[in-house]
C-alpha positions as CSV (number, residue, x, y, z in Angstrom):
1,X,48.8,-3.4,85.7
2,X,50.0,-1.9,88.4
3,X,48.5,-2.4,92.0
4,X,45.9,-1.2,94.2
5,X,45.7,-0.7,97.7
6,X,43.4,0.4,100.6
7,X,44.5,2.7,103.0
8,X,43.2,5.3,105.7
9,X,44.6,8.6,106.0
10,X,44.2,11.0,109.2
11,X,44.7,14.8,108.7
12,X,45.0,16.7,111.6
13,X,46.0,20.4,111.9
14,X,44.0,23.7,111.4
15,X,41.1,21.9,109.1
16,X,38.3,23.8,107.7
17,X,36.0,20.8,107.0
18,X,34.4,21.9,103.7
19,X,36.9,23.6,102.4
20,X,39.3,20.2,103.0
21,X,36.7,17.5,101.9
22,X,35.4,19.4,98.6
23,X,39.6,19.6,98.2
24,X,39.9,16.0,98.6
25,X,37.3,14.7,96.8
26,X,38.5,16.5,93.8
27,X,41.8,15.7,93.9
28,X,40.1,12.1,94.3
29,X,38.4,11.9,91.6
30,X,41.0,13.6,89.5
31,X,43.2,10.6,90.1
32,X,40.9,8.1,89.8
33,X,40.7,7.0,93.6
34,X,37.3,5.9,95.6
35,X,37.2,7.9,98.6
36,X,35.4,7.7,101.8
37,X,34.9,9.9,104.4
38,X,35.6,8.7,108.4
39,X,35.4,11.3,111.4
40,X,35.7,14.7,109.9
41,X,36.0,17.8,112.8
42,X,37.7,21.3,112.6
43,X,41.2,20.0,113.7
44,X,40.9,16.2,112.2
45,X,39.8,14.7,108.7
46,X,40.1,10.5,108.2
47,X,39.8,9.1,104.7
48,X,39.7,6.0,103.2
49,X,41.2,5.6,99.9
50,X,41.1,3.1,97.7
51,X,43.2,2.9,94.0
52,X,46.7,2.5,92.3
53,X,49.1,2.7,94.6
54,X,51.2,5.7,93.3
55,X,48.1,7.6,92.9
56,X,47.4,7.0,96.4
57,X,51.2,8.5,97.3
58,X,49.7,12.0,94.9
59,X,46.7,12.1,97.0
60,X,48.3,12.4,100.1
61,X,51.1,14.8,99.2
62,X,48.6,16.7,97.4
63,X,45.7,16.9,100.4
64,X,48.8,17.6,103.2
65,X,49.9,20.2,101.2
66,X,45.7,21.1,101.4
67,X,43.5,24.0,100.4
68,X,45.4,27.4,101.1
69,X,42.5,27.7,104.4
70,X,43.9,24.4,105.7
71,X,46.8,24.0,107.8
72,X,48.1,20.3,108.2
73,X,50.6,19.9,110.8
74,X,50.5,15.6,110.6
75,X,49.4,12.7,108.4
76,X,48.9,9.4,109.4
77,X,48.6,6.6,107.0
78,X,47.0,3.0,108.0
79,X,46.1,-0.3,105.9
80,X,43.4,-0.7,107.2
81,X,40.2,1.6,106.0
82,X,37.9,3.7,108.1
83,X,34.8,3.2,109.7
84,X,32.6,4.9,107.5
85,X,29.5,7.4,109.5
C-alpha cells in the first residue's frame, strides 16, 4: 500500500478562480484525492489535498501547468493543510 499524505498547496499567478477550481477539482477526483478549498482570489488559490503521495506529485504538476485561462507563475507546497472558509 503505498502512502498517503496531507499537504497544502498555494497557486499564485494570473488565476481565474472558476475556471482554476472546476480544473482542480477534476483533476482531483480523477486521481482519487480529497480536496479542500482555502483562500481562493484572482491572483491566489490554496488547496488542501489529501491522498497517495504520487498522486499528490500529478496534482500539482497537473494544476501548475493549469487551465489554458490560468497563468501560474509559483507553487508553494506545505504539510500542513489549510484553513478551510
Amino acid at each position: 500500500m503505498l502512502a498517503t499524505e496531507a499537504v497544502t498547496f498555494v497557486f499564485e499567478g494570473a488565476i481565474h478562480r472558476d475556471s482554476f477550481i472546476g480544473f482542480a477539482r477534476h483533476r482531483a477526483a480523477r486521481l482519487d484525492l480529497r480536496l479542500t478549498l482555502g483562500a481562493c482570489r484572482d491572483d491566489r488559490i490554496d488547496l488542501a489535498i489529501e491522498g497517495q503521495s504520487p498522486l499528490i506529485d500529478a496534482f500539482e504538476m497537473a494544476c501548475s501547468l493549469g487551465p489554458r485561462d490560468c497563468l501560474v507563475a509559483t507553487v508553494r507546497r506545505m504539510d500542513a493543510p489549510v484553513r478551510t472558509l
